[in-house]
MIDOGU-928275 format. One record per residue (C-alpha): x, y, z. Coordinates in pm, whole numbers, padded with zeros to 5 digits, always signed. Each point is the difference from the previous one (the first is absolute). Layout:
REM MIDOGU-928275
XYZ ...
This chain:
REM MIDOGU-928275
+01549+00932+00741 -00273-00228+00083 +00041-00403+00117 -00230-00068-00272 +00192+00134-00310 +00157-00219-00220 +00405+00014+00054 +00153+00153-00293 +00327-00243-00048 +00065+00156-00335 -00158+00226-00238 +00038+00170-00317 -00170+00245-00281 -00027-00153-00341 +00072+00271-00273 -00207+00290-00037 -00378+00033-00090 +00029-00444-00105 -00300-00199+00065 -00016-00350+00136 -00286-00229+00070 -00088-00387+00103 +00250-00198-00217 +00277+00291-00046 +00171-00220+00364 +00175-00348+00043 +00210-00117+00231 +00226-00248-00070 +00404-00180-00032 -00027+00114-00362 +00409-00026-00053 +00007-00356+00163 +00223+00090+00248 -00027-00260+00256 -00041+00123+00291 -00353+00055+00045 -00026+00370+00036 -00300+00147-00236 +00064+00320-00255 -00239+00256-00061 -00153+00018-00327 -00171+00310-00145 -00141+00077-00292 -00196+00313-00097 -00195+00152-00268 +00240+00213-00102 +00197-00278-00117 +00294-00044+00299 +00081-00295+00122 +00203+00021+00343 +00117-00293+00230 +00080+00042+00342 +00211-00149+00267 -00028+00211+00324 +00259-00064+00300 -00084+00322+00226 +00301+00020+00269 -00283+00122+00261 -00361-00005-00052 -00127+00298-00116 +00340+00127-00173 +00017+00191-00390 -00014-00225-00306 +00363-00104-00088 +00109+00003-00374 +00075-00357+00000 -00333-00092+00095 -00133+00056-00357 +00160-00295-00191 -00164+00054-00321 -00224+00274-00168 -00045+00001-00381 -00294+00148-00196 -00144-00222-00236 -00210+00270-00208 -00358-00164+00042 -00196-00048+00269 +00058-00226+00223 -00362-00136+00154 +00145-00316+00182 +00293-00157+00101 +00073-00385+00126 +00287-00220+00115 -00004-00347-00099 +00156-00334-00191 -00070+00180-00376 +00308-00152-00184 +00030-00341-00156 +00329-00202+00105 +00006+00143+00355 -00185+00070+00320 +00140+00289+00069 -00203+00331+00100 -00034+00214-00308 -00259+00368+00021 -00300+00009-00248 -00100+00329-00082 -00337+00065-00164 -00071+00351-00226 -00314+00096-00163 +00108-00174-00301 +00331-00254+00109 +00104-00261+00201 +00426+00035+00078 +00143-00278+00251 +00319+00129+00104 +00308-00164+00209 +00112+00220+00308 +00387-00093+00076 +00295+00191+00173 +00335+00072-00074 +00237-00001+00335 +00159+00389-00013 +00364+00032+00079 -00010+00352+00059 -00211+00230+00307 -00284+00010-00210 -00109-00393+00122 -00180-00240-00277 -00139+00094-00336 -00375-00144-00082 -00133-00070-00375 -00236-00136-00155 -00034-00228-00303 -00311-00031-00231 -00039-00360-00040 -00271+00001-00195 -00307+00222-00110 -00421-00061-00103 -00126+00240-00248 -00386+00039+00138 -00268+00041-00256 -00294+00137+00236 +00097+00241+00302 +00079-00174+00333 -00166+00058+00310 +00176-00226+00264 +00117-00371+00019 +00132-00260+00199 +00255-00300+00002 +00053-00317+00151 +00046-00410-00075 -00300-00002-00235 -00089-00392-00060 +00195-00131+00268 +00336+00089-00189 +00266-00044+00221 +00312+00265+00065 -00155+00232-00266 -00221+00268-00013 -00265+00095-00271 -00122+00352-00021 -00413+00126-00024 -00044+00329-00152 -00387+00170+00032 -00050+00262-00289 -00262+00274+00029 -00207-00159-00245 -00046-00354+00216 +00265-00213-00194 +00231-00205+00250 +00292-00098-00193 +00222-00281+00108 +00406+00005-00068 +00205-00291+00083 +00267+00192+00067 +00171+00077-00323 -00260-00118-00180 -00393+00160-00093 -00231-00316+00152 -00374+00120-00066 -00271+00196+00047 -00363+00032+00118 -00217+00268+00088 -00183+00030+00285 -00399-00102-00045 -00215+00304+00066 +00308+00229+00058 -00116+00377+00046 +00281+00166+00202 +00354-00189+00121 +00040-00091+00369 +00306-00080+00210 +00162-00365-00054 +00182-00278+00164 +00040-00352-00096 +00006-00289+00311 +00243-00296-00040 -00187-00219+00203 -00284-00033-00206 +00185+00121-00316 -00270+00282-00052 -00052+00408-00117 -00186+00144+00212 -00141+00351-00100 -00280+00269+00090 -00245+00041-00256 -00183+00362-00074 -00289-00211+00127 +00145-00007+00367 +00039-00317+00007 +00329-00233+00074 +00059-00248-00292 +00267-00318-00028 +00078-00076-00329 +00222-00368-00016 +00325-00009-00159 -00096-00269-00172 -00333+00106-00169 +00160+00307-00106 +00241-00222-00171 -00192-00236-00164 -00341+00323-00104 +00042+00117-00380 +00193+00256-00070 -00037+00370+00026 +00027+00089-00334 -00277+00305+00005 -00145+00119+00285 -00380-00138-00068 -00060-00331+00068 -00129-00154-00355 -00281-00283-00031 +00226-00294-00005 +00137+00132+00329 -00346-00003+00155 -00036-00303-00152 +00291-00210+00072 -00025-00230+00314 +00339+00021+00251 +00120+00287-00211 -00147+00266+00139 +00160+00231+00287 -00179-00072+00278 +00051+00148+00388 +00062-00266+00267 -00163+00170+00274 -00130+00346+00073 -00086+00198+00302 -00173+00298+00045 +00149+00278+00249 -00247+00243-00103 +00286+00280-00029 +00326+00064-00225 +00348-00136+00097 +00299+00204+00042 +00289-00302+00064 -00057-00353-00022 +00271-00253+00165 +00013-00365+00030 +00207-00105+00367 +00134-00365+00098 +00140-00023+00345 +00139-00289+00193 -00220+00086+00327 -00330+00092-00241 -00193-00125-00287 +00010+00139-00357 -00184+00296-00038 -00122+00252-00249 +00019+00403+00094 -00232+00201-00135 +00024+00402+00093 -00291+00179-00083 -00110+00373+00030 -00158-00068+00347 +00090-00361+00112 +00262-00247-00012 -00090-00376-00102 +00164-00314+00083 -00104-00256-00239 +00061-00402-00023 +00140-00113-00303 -00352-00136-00131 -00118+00385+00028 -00166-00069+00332 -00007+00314+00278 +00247-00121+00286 -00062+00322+00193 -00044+00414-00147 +00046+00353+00216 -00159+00280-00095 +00209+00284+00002 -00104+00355+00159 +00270+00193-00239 +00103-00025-00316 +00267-00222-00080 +00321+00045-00252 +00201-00303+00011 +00025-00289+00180 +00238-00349+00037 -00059-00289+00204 +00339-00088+00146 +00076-00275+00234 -00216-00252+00260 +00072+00019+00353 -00252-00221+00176 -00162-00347-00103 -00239+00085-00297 -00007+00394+00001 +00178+00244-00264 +00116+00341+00092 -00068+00274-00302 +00143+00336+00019 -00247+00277-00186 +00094+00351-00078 -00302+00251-00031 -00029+00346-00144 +00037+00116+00345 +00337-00048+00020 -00005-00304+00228 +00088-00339-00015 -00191-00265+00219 +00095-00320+00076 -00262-00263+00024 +00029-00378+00125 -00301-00143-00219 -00283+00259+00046 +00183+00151+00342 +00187+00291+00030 +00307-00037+00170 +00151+00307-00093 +00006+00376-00176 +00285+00176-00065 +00008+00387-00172 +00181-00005-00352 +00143+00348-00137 -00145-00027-00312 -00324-00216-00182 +00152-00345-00118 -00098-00097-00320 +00231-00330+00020 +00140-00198+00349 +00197-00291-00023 +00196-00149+00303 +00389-00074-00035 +00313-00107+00146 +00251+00259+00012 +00371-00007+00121 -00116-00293+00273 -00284+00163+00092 -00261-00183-00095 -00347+00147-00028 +00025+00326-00123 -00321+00129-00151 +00069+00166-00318 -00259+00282-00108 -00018+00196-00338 -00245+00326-00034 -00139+00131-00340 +00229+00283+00025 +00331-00193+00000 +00058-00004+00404 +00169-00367+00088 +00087-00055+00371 +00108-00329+00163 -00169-00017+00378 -00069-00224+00272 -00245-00049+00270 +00245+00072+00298 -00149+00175+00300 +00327+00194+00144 -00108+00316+00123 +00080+00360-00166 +00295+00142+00181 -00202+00350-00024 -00092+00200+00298 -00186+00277+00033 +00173+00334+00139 -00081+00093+00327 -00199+00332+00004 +00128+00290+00205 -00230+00105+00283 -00033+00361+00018 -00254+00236+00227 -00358+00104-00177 -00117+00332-00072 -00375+00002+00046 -00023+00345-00070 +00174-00014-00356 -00210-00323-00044 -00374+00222+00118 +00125+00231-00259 +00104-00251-00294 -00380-00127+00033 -00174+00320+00036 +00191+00098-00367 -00038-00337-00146 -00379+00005+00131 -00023+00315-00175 +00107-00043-00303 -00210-00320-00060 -00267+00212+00126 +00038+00232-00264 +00058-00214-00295 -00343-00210+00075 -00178+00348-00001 +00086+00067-00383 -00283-00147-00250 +00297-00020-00296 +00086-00410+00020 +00313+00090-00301 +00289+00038+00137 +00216+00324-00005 +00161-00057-00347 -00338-00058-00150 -00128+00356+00079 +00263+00098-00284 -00054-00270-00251 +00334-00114-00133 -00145-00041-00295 -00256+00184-00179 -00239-00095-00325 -00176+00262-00210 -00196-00055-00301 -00096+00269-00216 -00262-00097-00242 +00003+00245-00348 -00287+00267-00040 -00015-00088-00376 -00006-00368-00182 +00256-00058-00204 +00007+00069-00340 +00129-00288-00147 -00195-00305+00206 +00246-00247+00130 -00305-00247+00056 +00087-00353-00017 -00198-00281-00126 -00273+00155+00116 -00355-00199-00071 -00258+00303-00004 -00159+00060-00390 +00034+00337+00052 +00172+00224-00260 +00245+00180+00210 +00106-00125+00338 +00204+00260+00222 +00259-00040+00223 +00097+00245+00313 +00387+00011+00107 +00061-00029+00381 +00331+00082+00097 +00126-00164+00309 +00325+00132+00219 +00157-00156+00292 +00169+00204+00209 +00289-00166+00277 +00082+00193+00318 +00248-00335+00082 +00171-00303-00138 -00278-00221-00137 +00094-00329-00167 -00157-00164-00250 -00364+00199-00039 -00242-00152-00225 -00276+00221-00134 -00347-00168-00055 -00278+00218-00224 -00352-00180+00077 -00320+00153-00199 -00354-00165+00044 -00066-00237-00302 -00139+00075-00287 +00286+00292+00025 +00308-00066-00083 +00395+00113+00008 +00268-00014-00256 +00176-00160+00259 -00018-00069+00318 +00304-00110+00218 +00315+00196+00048 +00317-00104+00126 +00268+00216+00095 +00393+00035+00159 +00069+00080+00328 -00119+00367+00118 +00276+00245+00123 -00110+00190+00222 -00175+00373-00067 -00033-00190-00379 -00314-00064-00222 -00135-00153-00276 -00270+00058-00240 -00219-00256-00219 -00250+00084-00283 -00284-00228-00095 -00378+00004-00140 -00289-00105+00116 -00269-00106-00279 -00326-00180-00024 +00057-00320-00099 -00335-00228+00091 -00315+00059-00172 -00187+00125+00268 +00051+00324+00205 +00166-00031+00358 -00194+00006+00345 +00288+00242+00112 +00244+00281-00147 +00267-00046+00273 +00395-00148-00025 +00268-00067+00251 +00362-00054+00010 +00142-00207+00250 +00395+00011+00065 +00184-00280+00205 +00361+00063+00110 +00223-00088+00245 +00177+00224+00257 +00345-00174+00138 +00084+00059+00394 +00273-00129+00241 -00185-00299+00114 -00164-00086-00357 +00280+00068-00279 -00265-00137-00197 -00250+00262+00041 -00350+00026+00177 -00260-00023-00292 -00249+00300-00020 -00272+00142-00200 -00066+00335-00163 -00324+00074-00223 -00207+00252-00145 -00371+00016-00204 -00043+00254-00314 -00338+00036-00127 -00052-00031-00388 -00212+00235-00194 -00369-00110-00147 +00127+00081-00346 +00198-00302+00024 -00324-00178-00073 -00237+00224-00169 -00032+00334-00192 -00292+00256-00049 -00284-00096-00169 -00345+00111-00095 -00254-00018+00358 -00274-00242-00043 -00336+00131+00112 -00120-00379+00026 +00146-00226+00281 -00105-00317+00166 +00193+00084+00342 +00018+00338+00173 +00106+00118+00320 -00016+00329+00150 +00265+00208+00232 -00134+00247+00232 +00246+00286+00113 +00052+00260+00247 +00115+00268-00236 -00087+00158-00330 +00036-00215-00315 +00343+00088-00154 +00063-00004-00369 +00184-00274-00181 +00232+00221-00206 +00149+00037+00358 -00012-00351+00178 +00009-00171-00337 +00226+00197-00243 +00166-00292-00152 -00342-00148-00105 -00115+00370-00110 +00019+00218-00294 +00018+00358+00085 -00138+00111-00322 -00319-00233+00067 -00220+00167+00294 -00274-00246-00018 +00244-00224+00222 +00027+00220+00272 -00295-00221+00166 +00002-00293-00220 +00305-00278-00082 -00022-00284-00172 +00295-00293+00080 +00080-00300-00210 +00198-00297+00108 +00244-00147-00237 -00260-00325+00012 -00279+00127-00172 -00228+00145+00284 -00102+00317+00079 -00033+00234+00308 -00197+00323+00053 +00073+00268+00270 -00194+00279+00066 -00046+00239+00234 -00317+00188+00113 -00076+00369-00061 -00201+00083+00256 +00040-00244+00286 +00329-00126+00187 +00032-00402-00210 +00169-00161-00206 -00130-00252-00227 +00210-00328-00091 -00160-00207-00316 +00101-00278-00199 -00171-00338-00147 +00271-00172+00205 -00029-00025+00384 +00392-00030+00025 +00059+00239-00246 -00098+00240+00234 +00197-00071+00296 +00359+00206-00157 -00232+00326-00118 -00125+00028+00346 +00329-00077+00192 +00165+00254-00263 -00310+00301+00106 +00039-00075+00337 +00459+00028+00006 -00051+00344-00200 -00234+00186+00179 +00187-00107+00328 +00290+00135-00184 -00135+00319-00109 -00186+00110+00309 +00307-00094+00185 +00226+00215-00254 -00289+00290+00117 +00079-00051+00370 -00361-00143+00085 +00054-00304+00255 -00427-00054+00039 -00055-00153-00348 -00196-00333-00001 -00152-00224-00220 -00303-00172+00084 -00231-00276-00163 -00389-00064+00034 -00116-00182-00250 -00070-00361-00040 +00299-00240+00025 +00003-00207-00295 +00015-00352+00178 -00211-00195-00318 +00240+00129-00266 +00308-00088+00269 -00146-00352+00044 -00020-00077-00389 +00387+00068-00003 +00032-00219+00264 -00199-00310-00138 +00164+00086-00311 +00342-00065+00148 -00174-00310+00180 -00127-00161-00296 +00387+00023-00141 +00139-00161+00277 -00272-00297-00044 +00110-00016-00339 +00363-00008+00051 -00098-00286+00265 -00147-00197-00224 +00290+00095-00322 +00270-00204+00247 -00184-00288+00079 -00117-00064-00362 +00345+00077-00053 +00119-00283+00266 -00279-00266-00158 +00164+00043-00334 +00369-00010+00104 -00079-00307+00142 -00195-00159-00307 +00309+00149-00205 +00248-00202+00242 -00166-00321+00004 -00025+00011-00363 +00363+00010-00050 +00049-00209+00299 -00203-00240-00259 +00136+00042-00299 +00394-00008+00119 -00108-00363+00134 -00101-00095-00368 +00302+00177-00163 +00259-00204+00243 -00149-00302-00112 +00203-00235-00238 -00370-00105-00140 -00196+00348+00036 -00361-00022+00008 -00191+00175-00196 -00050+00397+00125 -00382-00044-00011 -00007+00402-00082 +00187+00067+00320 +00206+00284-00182 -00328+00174-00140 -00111+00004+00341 +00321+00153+00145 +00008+00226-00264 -00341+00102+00084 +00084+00037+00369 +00265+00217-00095 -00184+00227-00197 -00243+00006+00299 +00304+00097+00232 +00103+00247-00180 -00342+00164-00064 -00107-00016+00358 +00392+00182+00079 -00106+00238-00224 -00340+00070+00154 +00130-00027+00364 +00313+00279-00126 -00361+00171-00113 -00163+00033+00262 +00305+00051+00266 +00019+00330-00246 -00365+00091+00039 +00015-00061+00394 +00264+00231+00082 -00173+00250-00237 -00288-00030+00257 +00226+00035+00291 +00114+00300-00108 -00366+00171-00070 -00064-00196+00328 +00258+00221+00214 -00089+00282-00166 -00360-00050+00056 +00102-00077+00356 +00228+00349+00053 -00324+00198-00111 -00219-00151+00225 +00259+00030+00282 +00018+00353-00099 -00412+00075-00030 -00031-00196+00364 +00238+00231+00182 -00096+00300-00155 -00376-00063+00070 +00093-00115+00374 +00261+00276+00035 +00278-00254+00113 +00296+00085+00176 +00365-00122-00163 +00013-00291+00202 -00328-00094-00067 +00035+00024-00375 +00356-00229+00062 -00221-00286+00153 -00250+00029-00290 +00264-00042-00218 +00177-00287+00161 -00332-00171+00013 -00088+00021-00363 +00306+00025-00194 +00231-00295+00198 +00175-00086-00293 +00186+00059-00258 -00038-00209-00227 -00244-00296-00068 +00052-00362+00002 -00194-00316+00013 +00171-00095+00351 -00105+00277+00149 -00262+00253-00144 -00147+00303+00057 -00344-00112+00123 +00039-00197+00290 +00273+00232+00118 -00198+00296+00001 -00304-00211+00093 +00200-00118+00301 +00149+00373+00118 -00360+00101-00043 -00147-00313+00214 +00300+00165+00271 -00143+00365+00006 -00341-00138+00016 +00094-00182+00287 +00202+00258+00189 -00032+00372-00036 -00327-00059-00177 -00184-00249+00190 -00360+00076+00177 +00007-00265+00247 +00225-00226+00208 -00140-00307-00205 +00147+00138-00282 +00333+00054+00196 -00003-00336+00073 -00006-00136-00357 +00345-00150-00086 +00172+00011-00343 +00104-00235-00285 +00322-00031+00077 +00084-00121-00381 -00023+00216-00289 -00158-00246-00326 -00224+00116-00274 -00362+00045+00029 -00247-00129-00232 -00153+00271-00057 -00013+00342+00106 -00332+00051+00187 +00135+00035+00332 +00273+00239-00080 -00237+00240-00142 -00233-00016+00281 +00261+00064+00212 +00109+00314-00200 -00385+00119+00020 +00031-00067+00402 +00305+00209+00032 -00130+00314-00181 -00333-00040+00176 +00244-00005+00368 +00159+00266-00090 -00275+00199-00106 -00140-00041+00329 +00302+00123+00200 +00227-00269-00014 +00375+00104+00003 +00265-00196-00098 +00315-00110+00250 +00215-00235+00075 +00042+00032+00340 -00106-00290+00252 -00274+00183+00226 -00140+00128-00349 -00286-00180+00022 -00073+00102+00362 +00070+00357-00104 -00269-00051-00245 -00324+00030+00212 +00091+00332+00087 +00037+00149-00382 -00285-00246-00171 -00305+00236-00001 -00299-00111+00233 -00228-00084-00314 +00252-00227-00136 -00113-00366+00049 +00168-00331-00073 -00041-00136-00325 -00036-00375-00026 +00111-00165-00263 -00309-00158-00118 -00168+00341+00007 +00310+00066-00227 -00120-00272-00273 -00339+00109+00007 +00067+00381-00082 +00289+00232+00060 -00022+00362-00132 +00295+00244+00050 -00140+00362+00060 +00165+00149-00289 +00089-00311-00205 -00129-00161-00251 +00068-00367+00091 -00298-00181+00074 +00040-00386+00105 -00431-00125-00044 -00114-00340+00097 -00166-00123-00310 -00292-00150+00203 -00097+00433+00069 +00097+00107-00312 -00388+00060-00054 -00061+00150+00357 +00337+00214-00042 -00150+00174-00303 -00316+00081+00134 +00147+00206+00292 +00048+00358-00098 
């Protein structure tokens, strides 16, 4: 045991699983005994009420039954209880207790026992306050100077303090500018409420103005209020601490002045009573609770403050004198005289742990055991490290960073998606004008190896696709046990998705010795949806504003065999033609060359052709791999369609502007509408109303404006992720076309994809220009750069929207034009080092003003001209 631990004198558990906070302690003669020996008070918010008188033979011993005098459950919560002079005709100590919704003053008094079982404690309601508005806290003491009485202050949530002369309702008046209620306490000396307002600041309100302010008969103030002179609540003085209060106390000591406590989340205040700062400490921990408690030198206080670090410090003014470790957190300390001991510091946790302790530095009688000396066996030790050495050899040889258990998953996720859609559609609210929309079934099993507690299944498709439902929630797993799900995925946006991919994700929890619990893990799996999902077979278009064209390293295969579900048998003029159309409206043509080794990909759509091509590509891999040939490629050499790509960009652009511009319209007219009413509520609460001077034409106009511009801004949020999604899947083909026409390795392609598909979805707080713009900038920078200067370039290192989208599409031309010239992508450091050596020796450094003049991609048709050599530009062959 350490000397600085706090001495546990006596100590006790309150109930089981009870909570307790600030006010739930009070310590106090509450059955007028006489002899000057405080009780323990405890309420809780489970309704007990318990008093305590402990008398431990030794320090340290078990809590004796006689110790509890009292415990009685009143049924409510109990947020506060107090010890004071609450009945009329006496000056006896009587306990206030304060619910939610009640205010019971009760008499505490013994009965002398004639039998082994000692003295029987009860208590009698003396009288009760029926609270209309829910309490928060309140306080007590002589308020006006009344002598051998005390008067009762309840806060409510709402900012009402209501007044009770003790059996009788006084008044009430709420709080100016209340937002959120703050601890109270109430200072004889200046016969003042003192509070913490949600503004931070520290306010004294005078007993006497609230008195003589109207009354609080509604909770606005009305004009006559405003209006009235000397009627009006008004604050006495008000201090700023810049922080919110936890405790507020008001001390009076013979040896020191009045002062006013004030314990905030990082400093303690002490304040004179006209509000003035008599000293602060800020506090390096957080505090919990804290009471100032008695003055030992000329003009100083000593304050003892418990902190979430289960210590209590003892400070004289702002210096500490002394810490001592506490068992628990207190959220309540009082100090206390117990069976002629007088100081005892009484502390109260949220969980219900109460212990009496003092300060006393008598050392633990504790001593370590000596430790047996014995001879040393190098050679068993040389061989102990030679194993150990080994075996943490051998486990940081092995790549595989799971441990053991994951190498067998305990749990395992399969989705099987259906060959066929379903027959009866179990689309939902689905908003494409098609006649027919299908749905695919994907059936979904988890399989447990061990105990897994509560696993939660998650089903996540790529909007516009949707599920019939998505979330799944399960009992506990026996082990070697499954489950199986059923659900369908439909179409339900009108427009077609940028990808034809799901994934389940299942969380569960695995318990173990040292976590009953359980240790949360993750088990997932992807299924791939088929493309008649979102189209069926149509009639091939000859005519086509986009085309593309797949070379291969093999002989042209036949649809009926890579395509059979798009095919008729019957029909052999499909073998080398197909036509596709998408469930909104546009068309796709595939077909395949007779004589040389391509593919050809049209559609009027540039996005439209993004899924065809992915589709080609995932079959013939699958077929040539089904025929046991591992050299099939793919390969792409025509022009990479950077104009069309850049219309789809400025396109999404030019929504983003107008959204923009939709919300601050939007804000204008909210606050028109606002001042408006603000307007015409000061006519209507006017016993001689003015005229309205058409104010309510013009707020009903205003409305109607609101509304509208909701309606367009709902518009065009609809429109912009419509563009997204052609956006991404514009953005997926070129990803595809520029690592099939540089021949990129897997890595490569997972950079290229990082860099222009970064998110997920689109907002206005962060979009999908400037991030890709600024992962492009990077690669530019790094693994592309020509030059050191270009190295040495730094970064934005904030992400905000551009105004336009000039530079980003520059950029894009400068990064197919590097990598056209030999430039590899990596993310390794010395990248740009290792660079020199791959670049090819005719590749030169591009500046970027050559790059606004004129930058031509060999193979591309993106052309960026200067209009002032527009004219020389076309005269060059």
């Amino acid at each position: 045991m350490s000397l600085f631990k706090a001495r546990d004198w006596w100590s006790t558990i309150l109930g089981e699983k009870e909570e307790f906070d600030q006010g739930c302690l009070c310590v106090a003669d509450v059955d007028n005994s006489g002899s000057g020996q405080d009780k323990i008070i405890v309420g809780s918010y489970m309704g007990y009420l318990r008093i305590f008188n402990p008398h431990p033979v030794k320090p340290g011993d078990e809590v004796q039954p006689e110790d509890l005098l009292l415990e009685v459950q009143l049924r409510e919560p109990i947020l506060q209880v107090e010890v004071g002079k609450f009945v009329s005709g006496t000056e006896g100590l009587h306990l206030a207790v304060l619910h939610c919704r009640k205010l019971c003053v009760y008499a505490v008094s013994g009965t002398l026992g004639n039998v082994e079982h000692g003295n029987q404690y009860q208590i009698k309601l003396m009288y009760e306050h029926n609270l209309q508005r829910t309490a928060c806290n309140m306080t007590y003491g002589p308020f006006g100077g009344v002598k051998g009485r005390d008067f009762i202050c309840i806060q409510s949530m709402d900012g009402m303090l209501m007044l009770f002369e003790q059996e009788s309702y006084a008044f009430g008046r709420f709080l100016p500018g209340f937002l959120l209620p703050g601890p109270l306490t109430y200072s004889s000396r200046t016969d003042s409420f003192i509070t913490v307002s949600s503004c931070r600041q520290v306010e004294s309100y005078k007993y006497q103005v609230l008195a003589f302010a109207t009354d609080a008969d509604e909770r606005q103030e009305t004009e006559q209020q405003k209006l009235s002179s000397g009627k009006r609540l008004a604050v006495d003085w008000v201090l700023n601490i810049g922080e919110q209060a936890l405790d507020i106390c008001v001390v009076s000591f013979n040896q020191a002045i009045s002062s006013v406590f004030v314990l905030g989340e990082r400093n303690f205040f002490c304040l004179k009573d006209n509000g003035q700062i008599r000293f602060m400490k800020k506090l390096d921990y957080s505090p919990s609770c804290f009471i100032p408690y008695c003055s030992v030198k000329e003009g100083t206080i000593n304050t003892l403050v418990g902190n979430h670090s289960k210590m209590l410090n003892v400070y004289q003014d702002v210096t500490l004198k002394w810490a001592a470790q506490l068992p628990h957190i207190p959220v309540s300390v009082k100090v206390a005289n117990l069976q002629d001991l007088k100081g005892v510091i009484v502390t109260l946790s949220d969980s219900g742990h109460l212990q009496c302790s003092y300060l006393g530095t008598d050392p633990s009688l504790f001593q370590a055991p000596r430790v047996d000396s014995r001879e040393i066996n190098y050679e068993e030790f040389d061989a102990e490290m030679k194993e150990l050495q080994k075996i943490i050899k051998d486990a940081t040889k092995t790549q595989d960073i799971l441990p053991k258990s994951e190498k067998h998953r305990d749990l395992i996720v399969t989705a099987e998606v259906s060959p066929d859609l379903d027959a009866e559609s179990q689309a939902i609210d689905s908003e494409v004008k098609a006649e027919a929309v299908p749905s695919v079934t994907v059936k979904i099993t988890i399989q447990s190896r061990v105990t897994a507690q509560k696993p939660n299944l998650t089903v996540c498709v790529q909007a516009p696709l949707a599920v019939t439902c998505d979330q799944f929630v399960f009992d506990d797993l026996e082990p070697d046990s499954s489950e199986t799900v059923v659900l369908s995925v439909f179409l339900k946006g009108n427009c077609s998705p940028s990808e034809l991919e799901g994934s389940c994700v299942v969380s569960y929890s695995i318990p173990t010795e040292l976590n009953p619990e359980g240790i949360l893990k993750v088990a997932q799996c992807n299924f791939r949806l088929p493309l008649r999902l979102i189209c069926f077979p149509a009639q091939p278009s000859k005519a086509a504003n986009h085309k593309l064209t797949i070379d291969t390293n093999k002989p042209p295969i036949s649809f009926l065999t890579i395509f059979p579900d798009f095919v008729d048998p019957s029909e052999d003029d499909q073998a080398n033609v197909l036509g596709f159309q998408f469930l909104t409206g546009s068309k796709t043509t595939l077909l395949a060359s007779k004589t040389s080794q391509r593919y050809r990909i049209q559609s009027d759509q540039l996005e439209d052709l993004w899924l065809i091509t992915k589709e080609l590509t995932l079959r013939l891999e699958e077929h040539f791999k089904k025929q046991n040939c591992n050299d099939f490629a793919c390969t792409f050499s025509g022009s990479i369609p950077l104009q069309e790509y850049f219309e789809l960009i400025d396109r999404h652009f030019e929504l983003r502007l107008n959204a923009e511009k939709f919300q601050e319209l939007l804000s204008e007219r909210a606050v028109q509408f606002r001042a408006i009413e603000r307007r015409l509520l000061t006519r209507f609460k006017d016993k001689t109303p003015a005229p309205l001077q058409h104010l309510d034409t013009l707020l009903e106009g205003t409305f109607r404006e609101v509304i509208a511009l909701a309606d367009a801004a709902e518009e065009n949020q609809a429109n912009m992720f419509q563009a997204f999604t052609k956006l991404r899947s514009a953005t997926h083909l070129v990803i595809m076309l520029i690592s099939l026409w540089q021949k990129l390795s897997t890595d490569q392609v997972a950079i290229l994809e990082a860099t222009f598909l970064p998110l997920a979805e689109d907002t206005q707080e962060l979009g999908w220009e400037e991030t890709v713009d600024a992962a492009i900038s990077y690669l530019l920078r790094t693994c592309l750069s020509k030059s050191s200067k270009e190295q040495a370039l730094t970064l934005s290192s904030q992400l905000c929207m551009p105004k336009d989208t000039s530079r980003l599409k520059k950029n894009i031309t400068l990064f197919c034009d590097r990598l056209a010239k030999g430039g590899r992508l990596s993310l390794s450091t010395d990248s740009a080092t290792q660079q020199t050596a791959v670049m090819p020796g005719g590749c030169t450094t591009i500046l970027e003003s050559d790059l606004e003049e004129r930058t031509i991609i060999p193979g591309s048709t993106a052309t960026f001209p200067n209009h002032g050599q527009i004219a020389e530009q076309k005269s060059k062959p």
